[in-house]
PDB file of the backbone (N, CA, C, O) and the ligand in Angstrom, with CONECT records:
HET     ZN  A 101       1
ATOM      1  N   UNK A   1     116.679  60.507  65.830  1.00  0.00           N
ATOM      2  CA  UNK A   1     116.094  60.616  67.184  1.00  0.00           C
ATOM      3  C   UNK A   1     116.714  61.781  67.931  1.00  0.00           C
ATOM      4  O   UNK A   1     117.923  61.865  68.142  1.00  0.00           O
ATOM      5  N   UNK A   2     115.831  62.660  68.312  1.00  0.00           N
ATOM      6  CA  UNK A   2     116.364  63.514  68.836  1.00  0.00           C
ATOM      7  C   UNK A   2     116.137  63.672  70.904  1.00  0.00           C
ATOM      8  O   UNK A   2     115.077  63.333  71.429  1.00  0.00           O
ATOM      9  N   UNK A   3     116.883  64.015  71.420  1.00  0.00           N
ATOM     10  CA  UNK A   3     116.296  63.506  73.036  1.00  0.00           C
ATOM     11  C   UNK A   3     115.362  64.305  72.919  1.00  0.00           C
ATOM     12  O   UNK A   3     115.270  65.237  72.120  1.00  0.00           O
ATOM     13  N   UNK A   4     114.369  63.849  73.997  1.00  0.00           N
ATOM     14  CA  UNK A   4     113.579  65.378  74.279  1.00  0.00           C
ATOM     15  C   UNK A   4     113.863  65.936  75.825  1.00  0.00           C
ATOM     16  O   UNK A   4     114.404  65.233  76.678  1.00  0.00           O
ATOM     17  N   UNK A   5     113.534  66.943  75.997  1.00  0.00           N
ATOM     18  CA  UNK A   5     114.132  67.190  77.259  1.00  0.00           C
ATOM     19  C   UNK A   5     112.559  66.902  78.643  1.00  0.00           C
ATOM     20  O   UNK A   5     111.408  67.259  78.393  1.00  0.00           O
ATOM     21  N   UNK A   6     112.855  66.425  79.565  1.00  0.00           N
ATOM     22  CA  UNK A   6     112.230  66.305  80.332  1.00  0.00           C
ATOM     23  C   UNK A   6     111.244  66.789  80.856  1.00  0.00           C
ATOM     24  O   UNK A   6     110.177  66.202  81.033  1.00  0.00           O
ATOM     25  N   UNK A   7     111.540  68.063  81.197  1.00  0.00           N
ATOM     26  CA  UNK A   7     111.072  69.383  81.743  1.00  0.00           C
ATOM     27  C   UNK A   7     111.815  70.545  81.281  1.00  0.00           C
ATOM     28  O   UNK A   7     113.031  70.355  81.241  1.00  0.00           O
ATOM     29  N   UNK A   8     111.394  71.760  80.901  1.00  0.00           N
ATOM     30  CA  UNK A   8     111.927  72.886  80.098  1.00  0.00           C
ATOM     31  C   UNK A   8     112.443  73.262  81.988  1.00  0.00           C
ATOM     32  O   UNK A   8     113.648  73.325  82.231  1.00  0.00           O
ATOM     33  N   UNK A   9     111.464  73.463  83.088  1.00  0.00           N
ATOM     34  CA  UNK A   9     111.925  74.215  83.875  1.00  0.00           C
ATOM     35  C   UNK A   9     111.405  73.779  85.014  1.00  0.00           C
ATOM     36  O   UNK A   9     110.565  72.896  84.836  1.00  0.00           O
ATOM     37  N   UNK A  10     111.660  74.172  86.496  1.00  0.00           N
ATOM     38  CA  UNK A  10     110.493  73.621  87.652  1.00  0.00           C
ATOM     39  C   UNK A  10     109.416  74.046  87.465  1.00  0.00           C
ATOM     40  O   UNK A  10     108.820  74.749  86.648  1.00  0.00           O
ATOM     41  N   UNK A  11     109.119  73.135  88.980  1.00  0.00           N
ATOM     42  CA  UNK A  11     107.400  73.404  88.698  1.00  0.00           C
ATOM     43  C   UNK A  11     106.787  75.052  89.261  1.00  0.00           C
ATOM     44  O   UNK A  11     105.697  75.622  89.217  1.00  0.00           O
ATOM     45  N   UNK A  12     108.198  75.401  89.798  1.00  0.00           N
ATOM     46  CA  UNK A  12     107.851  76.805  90.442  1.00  0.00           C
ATOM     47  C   UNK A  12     107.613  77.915  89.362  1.00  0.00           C
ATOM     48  O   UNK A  12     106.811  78.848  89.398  1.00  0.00           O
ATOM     49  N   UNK A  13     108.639  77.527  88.260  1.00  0.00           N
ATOM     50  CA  UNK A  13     108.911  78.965  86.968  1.00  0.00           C
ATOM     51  C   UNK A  13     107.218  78.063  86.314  1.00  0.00           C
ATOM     52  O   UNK A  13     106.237  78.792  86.166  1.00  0.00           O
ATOM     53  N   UNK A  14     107.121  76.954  86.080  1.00  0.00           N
ATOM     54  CA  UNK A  14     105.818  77.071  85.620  1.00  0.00           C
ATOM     55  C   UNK A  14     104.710  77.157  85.950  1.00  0.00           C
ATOM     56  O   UNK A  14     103.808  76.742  85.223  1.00  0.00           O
ATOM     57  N   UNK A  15     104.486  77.711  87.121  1.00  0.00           N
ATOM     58  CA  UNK A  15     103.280  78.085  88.308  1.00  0.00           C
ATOM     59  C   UNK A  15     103.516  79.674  87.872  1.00  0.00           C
ATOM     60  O   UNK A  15     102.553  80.426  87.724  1.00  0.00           O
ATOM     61  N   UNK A  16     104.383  79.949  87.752  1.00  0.00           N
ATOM     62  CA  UNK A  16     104.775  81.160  87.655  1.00  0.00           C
ATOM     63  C   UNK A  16     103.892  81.898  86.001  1.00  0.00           C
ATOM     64  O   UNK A  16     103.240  82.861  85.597  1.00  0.00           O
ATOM     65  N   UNK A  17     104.470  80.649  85.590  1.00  0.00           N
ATOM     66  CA  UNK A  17     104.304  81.236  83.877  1.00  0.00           C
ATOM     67  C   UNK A  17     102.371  81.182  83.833  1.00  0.00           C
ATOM     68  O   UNK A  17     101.719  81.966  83.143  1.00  0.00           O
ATOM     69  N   UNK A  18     101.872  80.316  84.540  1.00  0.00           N
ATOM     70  CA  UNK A  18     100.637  79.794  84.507  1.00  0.00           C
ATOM     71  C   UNK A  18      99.640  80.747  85.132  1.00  0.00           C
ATOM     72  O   UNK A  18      98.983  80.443  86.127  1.00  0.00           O
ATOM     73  N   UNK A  19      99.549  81.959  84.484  1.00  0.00           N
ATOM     74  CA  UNK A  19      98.776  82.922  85.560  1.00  0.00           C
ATOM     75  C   UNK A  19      99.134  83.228  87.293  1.00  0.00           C
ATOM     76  O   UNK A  19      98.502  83.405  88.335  1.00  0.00           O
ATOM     77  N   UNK A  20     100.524  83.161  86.844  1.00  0.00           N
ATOM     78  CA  UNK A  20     100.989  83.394  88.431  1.00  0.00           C
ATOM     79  C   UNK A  20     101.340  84.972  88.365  1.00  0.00           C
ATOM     80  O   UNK A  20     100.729  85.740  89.108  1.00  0.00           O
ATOM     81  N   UNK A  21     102.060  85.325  87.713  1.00  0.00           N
ATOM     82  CA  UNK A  21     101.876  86.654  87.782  1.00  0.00           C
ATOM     83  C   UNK A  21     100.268  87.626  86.986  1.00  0.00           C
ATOM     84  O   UNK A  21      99.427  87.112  86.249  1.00  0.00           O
ATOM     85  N   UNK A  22     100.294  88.671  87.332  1.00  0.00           N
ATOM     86  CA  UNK A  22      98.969  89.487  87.115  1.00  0.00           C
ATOM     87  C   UNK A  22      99.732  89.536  85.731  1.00  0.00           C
ATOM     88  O   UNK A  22     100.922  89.339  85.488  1.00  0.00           O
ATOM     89  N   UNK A  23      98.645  89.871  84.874  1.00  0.00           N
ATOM     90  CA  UNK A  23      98.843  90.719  83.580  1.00  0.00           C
ATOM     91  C   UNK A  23      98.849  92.187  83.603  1.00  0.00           C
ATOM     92  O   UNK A  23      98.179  92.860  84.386  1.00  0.00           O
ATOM     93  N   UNK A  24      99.626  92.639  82.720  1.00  0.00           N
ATOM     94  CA  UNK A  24     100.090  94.043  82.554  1.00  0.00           C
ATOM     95  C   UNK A  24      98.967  95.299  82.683  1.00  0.00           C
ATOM     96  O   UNK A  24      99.137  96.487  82.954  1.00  0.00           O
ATOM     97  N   UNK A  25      97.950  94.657  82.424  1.00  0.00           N
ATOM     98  CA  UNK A  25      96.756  95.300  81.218  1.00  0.00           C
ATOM     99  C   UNK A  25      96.258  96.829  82.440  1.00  0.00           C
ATOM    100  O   UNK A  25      96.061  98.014  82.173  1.00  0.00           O
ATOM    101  N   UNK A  26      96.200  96.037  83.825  1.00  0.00           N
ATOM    102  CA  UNK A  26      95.548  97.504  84.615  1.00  0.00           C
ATOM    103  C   UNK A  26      96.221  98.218  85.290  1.00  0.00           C
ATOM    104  O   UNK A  26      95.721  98.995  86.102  1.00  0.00           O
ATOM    105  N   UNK A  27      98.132  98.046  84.996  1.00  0.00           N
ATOM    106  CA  UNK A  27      99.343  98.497  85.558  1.00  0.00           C
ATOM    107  C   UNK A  27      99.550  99.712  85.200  1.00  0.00           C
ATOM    108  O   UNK A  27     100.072 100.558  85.926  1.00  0.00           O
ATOM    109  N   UNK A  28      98.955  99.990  83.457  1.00  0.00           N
ATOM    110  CA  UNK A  28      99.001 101.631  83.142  1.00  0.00           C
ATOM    111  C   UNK A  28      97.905 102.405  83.505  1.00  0.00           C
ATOM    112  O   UNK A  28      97.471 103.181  82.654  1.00  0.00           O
ATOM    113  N   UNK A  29      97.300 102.347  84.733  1.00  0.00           N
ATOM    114  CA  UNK A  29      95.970 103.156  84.825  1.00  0.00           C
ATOM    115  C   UNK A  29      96.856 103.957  86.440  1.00  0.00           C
ATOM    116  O   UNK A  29      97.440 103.483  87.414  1.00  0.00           O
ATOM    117  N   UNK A  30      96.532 105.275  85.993  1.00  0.00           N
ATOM    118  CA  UNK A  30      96.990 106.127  86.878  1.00  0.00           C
ATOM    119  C   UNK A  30      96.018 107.279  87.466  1.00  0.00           C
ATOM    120  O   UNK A  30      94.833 107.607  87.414  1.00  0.00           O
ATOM    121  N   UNK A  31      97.090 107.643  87.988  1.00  0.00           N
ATOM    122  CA  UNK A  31      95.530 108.603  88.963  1.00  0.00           C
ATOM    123  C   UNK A  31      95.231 110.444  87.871  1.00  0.00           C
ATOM    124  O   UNK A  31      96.241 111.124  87.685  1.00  0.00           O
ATOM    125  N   UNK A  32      94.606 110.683  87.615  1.00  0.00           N
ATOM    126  CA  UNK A  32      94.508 111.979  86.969  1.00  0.00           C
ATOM    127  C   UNK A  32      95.108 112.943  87.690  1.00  0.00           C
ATOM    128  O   UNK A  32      94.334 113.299  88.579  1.00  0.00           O
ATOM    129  N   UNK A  33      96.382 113.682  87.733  1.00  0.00           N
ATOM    130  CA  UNK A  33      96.734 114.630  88.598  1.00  0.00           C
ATOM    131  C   UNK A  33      95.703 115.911  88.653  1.00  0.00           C
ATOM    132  O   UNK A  33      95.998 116.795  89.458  1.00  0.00           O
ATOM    133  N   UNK A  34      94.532 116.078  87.872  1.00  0.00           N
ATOM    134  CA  UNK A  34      93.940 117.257  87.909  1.00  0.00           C
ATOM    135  C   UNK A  34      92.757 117.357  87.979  1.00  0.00           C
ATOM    136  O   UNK A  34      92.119 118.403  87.861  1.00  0.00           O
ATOM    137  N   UNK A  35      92.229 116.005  88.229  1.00  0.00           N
ATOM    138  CA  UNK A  35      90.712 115.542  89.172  1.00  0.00           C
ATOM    139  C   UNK A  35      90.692 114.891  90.037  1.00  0.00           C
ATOM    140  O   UNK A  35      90.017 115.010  91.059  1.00  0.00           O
ATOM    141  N   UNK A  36      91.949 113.554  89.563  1.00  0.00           N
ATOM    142  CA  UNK A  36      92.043 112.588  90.817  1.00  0.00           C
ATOM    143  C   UNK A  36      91.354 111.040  90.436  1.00  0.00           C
ATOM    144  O   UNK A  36      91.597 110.014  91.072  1.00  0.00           O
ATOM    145  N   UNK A  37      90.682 111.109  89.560  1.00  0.00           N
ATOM    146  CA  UNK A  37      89.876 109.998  89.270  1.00  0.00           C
ATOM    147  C   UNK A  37      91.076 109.165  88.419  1.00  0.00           C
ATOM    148  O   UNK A  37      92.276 109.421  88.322  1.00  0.00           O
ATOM    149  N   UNK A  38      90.279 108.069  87.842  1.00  0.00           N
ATOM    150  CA  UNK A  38      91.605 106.769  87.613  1.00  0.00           C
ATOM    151  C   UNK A  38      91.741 106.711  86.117  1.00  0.00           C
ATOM    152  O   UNK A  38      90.746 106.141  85.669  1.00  0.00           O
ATOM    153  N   UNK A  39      92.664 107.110  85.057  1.00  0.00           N
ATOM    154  CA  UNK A  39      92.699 107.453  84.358  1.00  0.00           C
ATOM    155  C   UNK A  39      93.871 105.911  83.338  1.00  0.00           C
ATOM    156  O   UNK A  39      94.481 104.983  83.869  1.00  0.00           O
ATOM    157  N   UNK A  40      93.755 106.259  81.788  1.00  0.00           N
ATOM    158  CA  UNK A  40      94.937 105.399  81.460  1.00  0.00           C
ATOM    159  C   UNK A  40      96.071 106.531  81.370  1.00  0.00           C
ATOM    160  O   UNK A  40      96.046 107.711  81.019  1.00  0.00           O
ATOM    161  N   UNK A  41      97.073 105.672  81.838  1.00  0.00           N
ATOM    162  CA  UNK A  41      98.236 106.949  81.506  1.00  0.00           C
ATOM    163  C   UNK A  41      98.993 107.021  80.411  1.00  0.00           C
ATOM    164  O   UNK A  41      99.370 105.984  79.865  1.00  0.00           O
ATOM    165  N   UNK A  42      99.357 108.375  79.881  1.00  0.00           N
ATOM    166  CA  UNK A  42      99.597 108.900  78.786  1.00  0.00           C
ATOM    167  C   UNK A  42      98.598 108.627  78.066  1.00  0.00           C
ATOM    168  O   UNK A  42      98.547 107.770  77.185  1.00  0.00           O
ATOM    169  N   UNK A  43      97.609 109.476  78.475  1.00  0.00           N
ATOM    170  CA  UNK A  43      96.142 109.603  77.722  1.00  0.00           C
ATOM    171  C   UNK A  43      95.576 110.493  78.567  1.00  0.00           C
ATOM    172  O   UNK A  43      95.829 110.615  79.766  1.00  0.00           O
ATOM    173  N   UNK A  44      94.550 111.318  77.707  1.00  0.00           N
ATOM    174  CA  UNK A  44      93.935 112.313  78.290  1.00  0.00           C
ATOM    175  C   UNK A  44      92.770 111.746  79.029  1.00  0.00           C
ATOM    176  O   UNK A  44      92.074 110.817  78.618  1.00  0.00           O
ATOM    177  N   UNK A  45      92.646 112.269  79.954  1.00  0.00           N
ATOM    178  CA  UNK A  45      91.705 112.038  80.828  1.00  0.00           C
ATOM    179  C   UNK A  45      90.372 112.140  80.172  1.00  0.00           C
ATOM    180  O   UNK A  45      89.988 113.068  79.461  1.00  0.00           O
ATOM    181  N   UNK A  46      89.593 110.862  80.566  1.00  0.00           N
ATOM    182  CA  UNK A  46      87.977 110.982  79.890  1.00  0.00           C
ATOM    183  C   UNK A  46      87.102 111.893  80.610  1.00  0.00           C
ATOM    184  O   UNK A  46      86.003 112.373  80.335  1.00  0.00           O
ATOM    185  N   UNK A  47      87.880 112.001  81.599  1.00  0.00           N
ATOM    186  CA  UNK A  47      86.406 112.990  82.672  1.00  0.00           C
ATOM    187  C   UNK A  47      87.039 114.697  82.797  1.00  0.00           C
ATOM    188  O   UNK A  47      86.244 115.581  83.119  1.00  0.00           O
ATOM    189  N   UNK A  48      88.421 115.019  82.531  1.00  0.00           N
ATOM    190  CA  UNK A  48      88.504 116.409  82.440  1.00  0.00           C
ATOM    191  C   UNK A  48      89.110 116.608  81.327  1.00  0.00           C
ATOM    192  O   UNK A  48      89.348 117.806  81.172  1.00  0.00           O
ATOM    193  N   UNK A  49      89.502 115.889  80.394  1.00  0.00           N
ATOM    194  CA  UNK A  49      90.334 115.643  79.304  1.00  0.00           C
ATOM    195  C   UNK A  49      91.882 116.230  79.456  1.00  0.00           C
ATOM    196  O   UNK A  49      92.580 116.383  78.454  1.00  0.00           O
ATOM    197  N   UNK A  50      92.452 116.606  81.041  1.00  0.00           N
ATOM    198  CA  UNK A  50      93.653 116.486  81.011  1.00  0.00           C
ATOM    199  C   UNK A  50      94.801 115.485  80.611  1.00  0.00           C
ATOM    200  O   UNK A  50      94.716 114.310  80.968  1.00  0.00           O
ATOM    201  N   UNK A  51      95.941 115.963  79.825  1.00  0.00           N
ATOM    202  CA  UNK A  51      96.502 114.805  79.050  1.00  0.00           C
ATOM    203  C   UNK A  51      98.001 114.551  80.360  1.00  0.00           C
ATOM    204  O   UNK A  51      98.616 115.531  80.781  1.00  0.00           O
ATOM    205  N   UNK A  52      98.245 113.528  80.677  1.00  0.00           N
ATOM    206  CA  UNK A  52      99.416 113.484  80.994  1.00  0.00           C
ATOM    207  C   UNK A  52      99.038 114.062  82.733  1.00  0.00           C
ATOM    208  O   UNK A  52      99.949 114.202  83.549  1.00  0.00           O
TER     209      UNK A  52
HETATM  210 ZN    ZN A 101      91.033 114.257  85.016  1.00  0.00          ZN2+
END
């Protein structure tokens, strides 16, 4: 028999874990320094193909 534990953590860290914070995914989109439009960063731009 092994115990089990109750709760790993509160209910706050698991509100947290539960889609409480945003996901990463639209954090690397940056602005194109050489059109301005919204680009992924460290990637060349789709609309002037500036890289970086
Ligand atoms: Zn651009």
């Amino acid at each position: 028999m092994v115990p089990l534990p109750k709760r790993k953590h509160t209910r706050s860290r698991t509100g947290i874990r539960r889609g409480g914070q945003p996901k990463m995914v639209l954090s690397n989109l940056t602005k194109c320094t050489s059109c301005g439009k919204l680009k992924e960063n460290h990637r060349a731009c789709p609309y002037c193909g500036f890289w970086r």
